[in-house]
N, CA and C of each residue as an Amber inpcrd file, in Angstrom:
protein
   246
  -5.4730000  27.7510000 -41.3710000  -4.7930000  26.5050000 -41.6130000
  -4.5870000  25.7960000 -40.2770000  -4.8310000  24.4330000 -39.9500000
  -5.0830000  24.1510000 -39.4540000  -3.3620000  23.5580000 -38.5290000
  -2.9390000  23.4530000 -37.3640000  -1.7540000  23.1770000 -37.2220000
  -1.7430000  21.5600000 -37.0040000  -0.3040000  20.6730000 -37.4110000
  -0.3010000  19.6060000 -37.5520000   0.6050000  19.2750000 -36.1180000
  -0.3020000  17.7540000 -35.6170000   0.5900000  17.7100000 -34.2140000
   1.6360000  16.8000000 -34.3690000   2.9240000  17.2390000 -34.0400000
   4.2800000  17.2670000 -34.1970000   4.6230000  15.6650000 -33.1730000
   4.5440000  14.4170000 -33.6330000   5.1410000  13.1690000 -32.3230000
   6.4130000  13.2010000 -32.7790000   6.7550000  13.3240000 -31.3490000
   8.7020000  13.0420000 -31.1880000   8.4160000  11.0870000 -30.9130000
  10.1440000  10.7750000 -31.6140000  10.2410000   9.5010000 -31.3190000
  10.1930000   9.0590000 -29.7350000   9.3510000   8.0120000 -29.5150000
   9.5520000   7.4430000 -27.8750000  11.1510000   6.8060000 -27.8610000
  11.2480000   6.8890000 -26.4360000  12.7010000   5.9640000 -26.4630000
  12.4800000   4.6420000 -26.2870000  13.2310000   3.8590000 -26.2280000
  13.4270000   2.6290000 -26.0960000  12.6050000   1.5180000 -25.0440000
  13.3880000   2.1740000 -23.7360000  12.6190000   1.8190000 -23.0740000
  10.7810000   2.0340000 -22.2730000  10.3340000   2.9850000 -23.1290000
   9.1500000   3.3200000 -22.9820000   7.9010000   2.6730000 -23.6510000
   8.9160000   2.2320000 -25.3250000   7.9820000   1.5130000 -25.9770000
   7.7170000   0.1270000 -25.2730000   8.8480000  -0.2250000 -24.9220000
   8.2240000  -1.9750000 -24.7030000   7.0490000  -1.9760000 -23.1130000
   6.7290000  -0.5880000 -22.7070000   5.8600000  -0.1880000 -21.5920000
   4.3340000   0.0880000 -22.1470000   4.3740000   0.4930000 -23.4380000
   3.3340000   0.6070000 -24.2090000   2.8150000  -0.3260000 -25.0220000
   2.0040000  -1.1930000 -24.2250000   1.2010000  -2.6050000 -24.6850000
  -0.2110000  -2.3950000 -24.7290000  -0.6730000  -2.9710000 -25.9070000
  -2.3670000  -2.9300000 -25.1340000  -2.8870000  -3.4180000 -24.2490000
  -3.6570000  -2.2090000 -23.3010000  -4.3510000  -3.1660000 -21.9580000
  -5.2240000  -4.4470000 -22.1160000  -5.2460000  -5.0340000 -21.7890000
  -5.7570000  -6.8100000 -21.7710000  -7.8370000  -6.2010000 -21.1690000
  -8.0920000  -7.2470000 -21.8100000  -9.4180000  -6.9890000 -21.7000000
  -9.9420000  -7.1210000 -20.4590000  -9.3840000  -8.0350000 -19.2570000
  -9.7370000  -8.0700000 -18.0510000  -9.0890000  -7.0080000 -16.7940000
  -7.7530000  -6.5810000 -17.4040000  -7.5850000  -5.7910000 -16.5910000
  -8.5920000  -4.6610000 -16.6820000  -9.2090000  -3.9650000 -17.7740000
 -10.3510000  -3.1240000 -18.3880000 -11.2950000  -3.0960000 -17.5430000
 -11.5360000  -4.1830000 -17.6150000 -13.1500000  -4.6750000 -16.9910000
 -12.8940000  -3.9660000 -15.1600000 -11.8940000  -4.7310000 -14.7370000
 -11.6590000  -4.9370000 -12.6370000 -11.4640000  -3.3350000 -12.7710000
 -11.0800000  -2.3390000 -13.9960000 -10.6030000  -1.6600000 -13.8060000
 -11.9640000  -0.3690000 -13.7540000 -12.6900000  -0.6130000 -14.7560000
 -14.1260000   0.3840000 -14.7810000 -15.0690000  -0.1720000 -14.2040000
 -14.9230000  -1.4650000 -13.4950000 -15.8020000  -2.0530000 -12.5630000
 -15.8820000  -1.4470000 -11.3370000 -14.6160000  -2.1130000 -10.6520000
 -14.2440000  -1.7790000  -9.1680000 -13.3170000  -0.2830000  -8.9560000
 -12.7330000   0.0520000  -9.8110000 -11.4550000   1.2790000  -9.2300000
 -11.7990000   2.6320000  -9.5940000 -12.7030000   2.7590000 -11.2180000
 -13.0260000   3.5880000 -11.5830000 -13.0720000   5.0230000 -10.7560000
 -14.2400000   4.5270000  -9.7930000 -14.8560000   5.9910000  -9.0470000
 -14.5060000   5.5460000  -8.0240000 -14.4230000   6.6860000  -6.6640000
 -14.2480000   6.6090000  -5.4990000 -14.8380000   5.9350000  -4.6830000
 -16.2560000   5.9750000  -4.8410000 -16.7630000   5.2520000  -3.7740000
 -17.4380000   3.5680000  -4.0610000 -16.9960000   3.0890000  -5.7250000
 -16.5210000   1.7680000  -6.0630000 -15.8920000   1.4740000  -5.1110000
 -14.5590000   1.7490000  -5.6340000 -13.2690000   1.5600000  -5.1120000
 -13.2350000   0.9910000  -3.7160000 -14.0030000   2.2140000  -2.7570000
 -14.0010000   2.5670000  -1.2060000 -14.7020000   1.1410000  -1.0290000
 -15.8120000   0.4240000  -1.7340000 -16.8570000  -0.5340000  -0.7930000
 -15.8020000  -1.8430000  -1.7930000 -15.1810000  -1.5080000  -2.5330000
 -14.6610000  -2.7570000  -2.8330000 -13.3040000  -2.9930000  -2.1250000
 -12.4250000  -2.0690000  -1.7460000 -11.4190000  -1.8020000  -0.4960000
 -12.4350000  -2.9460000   0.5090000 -13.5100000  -1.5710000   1.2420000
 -13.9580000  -2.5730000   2.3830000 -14.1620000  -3.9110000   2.2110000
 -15.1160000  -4.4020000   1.2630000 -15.7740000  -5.6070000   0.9420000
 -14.7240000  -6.7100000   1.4600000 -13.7180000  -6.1450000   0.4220000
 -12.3650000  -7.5130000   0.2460000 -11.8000000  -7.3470000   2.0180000
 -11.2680000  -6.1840000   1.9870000 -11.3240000  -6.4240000   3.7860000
 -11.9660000  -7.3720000   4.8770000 -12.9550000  -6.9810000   4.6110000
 -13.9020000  -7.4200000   5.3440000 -13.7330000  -9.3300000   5.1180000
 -13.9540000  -9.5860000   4.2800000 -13.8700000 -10.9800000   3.6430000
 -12.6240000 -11.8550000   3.5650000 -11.7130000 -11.2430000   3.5170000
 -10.2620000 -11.4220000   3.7500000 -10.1720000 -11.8890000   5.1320000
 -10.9000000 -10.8060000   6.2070000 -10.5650000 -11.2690000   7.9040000
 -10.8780000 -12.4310000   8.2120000 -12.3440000 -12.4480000   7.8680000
 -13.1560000 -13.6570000   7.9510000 -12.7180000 -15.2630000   7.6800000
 -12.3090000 -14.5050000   6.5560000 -11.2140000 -16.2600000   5.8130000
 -10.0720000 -16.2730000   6.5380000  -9.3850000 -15.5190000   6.8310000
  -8.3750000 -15.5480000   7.8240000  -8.5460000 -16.2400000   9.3970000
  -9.4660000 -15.5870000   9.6030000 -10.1580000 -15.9930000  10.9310000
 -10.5230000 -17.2940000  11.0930000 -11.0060000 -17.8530000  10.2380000
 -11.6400000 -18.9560000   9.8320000 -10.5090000 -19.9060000   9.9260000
  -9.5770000 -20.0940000   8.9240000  -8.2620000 -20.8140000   8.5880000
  -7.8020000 -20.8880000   9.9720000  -7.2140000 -19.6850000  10.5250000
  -6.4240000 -19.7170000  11.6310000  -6.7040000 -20.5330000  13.0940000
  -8.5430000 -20.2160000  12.9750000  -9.5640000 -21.1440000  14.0930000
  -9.0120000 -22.5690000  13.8210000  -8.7940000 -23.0770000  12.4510000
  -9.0910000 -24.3610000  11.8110000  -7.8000000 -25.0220000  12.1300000
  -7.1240000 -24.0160000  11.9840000  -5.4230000 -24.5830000  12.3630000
  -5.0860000 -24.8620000  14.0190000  -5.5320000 -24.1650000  14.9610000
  -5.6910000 -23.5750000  15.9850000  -6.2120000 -25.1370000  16.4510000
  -6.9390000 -25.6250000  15.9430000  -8.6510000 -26.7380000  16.5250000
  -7.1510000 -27.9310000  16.1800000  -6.9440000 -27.9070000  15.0260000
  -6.2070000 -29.2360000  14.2330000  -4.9320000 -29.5440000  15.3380000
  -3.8790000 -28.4710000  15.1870000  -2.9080000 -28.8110000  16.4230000
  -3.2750000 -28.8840000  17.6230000  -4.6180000 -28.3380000  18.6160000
  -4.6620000 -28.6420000  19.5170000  -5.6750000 -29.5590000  19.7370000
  -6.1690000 -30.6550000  19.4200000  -7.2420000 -31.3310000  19.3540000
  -7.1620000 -32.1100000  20.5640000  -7.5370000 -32.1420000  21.3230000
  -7.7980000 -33.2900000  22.6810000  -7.3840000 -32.3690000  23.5160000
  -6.6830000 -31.3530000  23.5540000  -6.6600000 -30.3780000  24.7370000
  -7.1190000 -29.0150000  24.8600000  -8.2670000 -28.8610000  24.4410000
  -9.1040000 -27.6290000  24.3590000 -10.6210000 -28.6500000  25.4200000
 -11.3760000 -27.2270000  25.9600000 -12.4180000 -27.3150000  26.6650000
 -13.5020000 -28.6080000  26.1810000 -13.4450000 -28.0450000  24.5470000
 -14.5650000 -28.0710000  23.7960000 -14.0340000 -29.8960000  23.5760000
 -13.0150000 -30.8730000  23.5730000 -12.6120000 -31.5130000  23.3200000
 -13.1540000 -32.4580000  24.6790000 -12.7670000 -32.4210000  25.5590000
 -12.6130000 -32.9980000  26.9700000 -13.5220000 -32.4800000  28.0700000
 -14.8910000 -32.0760000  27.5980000 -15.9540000 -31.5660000  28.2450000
 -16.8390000 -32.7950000  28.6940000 -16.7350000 -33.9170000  27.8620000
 -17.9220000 -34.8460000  27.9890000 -17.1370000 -35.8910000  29.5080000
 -15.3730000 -35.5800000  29.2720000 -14.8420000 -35.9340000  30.5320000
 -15.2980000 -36.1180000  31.9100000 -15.9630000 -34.7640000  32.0790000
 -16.0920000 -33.8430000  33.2490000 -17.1510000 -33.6310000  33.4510000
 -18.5560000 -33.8050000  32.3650000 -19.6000000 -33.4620000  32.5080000
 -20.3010000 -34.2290000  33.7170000 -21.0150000 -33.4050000  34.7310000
 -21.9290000 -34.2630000  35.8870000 -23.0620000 -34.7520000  35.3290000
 -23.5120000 -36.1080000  36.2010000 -24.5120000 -36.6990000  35.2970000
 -25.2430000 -36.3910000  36.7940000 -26.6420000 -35.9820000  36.4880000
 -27.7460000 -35.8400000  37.2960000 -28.9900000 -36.8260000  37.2520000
């Protein structure tokens, strides 16, 4: 005879924790996190891409407030004519 499996009531606050997962979290989730070395090149990837845009922005901000007093601005100033 086969034994029957016994569910105790959840409490309260556990049920409203038990939702169905949404179809996109699913997806980012057996896409990118699944396995380890997903995970690892999608860690790096976004890293990597993250600096860049960072880098980028910060150059851009960097150029905007200092505009007329950088090298690259006031070179044609100074340049010798031959």
């Amino acid at each position: 005879m086969a034994s029957k499996a016994v569910s105790t009531p959840l409490p309260a606050w556990l049920k409203g924790r038990l939702q169905p997962e949404p179809a996109a979290s699913r997806f980012i989730y057996n896409t990118f996190f699944k396995y380890s070395p997903t995970y690892m090149t999608t860690v790096m990837l976004t890293a990597t891409f993250a600096g860049l845009a960072f880098d980028n922005v910060m150059n851009g901000l960097w150029d905007m407030n200092n505009r007329g007093k950088q090298w690259k601005d006031i070179k044609n100033n100074y340049a010798e004519e031959d």
